[in-house]
N, C-alpha and C positions, 0 to 999 in steps of 0.2 A: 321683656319680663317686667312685671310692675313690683314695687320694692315698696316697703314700707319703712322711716327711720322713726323710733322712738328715740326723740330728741328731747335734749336740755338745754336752749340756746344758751345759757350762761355757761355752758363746759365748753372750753377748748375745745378737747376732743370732738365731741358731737358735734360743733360747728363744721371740724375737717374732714367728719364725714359726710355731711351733708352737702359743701361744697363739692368735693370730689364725686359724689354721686349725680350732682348739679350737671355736671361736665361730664356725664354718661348717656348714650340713648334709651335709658331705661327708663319708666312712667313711674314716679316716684310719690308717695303720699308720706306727708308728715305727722305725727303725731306728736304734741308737746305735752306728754304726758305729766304736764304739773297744772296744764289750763283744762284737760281732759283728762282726768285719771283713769285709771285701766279698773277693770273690773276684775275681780278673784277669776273667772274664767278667762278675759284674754292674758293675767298673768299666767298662769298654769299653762294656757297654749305657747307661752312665748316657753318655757321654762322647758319644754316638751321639744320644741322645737327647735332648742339649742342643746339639748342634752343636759338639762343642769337642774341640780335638785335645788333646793331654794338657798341653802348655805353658799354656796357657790355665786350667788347674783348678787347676794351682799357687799356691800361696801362698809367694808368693815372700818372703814380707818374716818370714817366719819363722826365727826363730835356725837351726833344725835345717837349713833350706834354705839358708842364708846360712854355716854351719860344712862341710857335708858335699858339697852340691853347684854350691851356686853357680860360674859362671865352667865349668864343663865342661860340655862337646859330649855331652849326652846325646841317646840317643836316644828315641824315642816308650816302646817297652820298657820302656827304664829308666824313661823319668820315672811309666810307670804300677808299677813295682817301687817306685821310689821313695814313690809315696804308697801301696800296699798297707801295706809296710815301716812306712810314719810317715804314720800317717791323717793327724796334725796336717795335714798338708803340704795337703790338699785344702779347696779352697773350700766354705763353706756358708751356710747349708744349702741342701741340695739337694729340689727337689718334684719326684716324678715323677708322671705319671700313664698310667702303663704304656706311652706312645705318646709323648710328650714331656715336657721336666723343663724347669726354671729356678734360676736361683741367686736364693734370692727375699732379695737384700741387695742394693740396699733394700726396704724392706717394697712399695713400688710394684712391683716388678716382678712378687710373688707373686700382688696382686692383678690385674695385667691379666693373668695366665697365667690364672687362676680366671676370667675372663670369657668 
């Protein structure tokens, strides 16, 4: 199965998933979506394909979210402008595997997705 991680190497997290997937036989493609950012459509497919409306992807506890948008009535739109705008803003990392993704934080989640 070929897997896709939307990575942040600076995150813990993202690192140990990416490791752990490293140490799978699966065909793995990286996406460092801060040196490539995602386009309003592959956001929406990931958002689709994790079941998550866009509040939900938010990292909310983020300065950048907590200075510029917290406390306003956004909409679905905006909140995906908003993390195009400040990748920060989105949860990770993200596995796809072209049909469904997960947030694999905790490392559990990643493995029962790979099951």
């Amino acid at each position: 199965m070929k897997l896709t991680i939307y990575h942040n190497p600076r995150c813990r997290k993202s690192r140990e998933a990416l490791q752990y997937l490293e140490a799978t036989p699966h065909e793995i493609s990286i996406v460092n979506y801060f040196d490539a950012p995602l386009s309003s459509g592959q956001l929406e497919e990931l958002m689709q394909q994790l079941d998550y409306a866009p509040e939900k992807l938010i990292r909310t506890a983020e300065a950048i979210w907590k200075s510029d948008f917290k406390g306003k009535d956004l909409s679905n739109k905006e909140l995906v402008n908003a993390m195009l705008e400040q990748p920060k803003l989105m949860e990770r990392p993200i596995i796809s595997n072209g049909k469904k993704a997960v947030i694999a934080r905790p490392i559990e989640k990643l493995i029962n997705f790979l099951k």
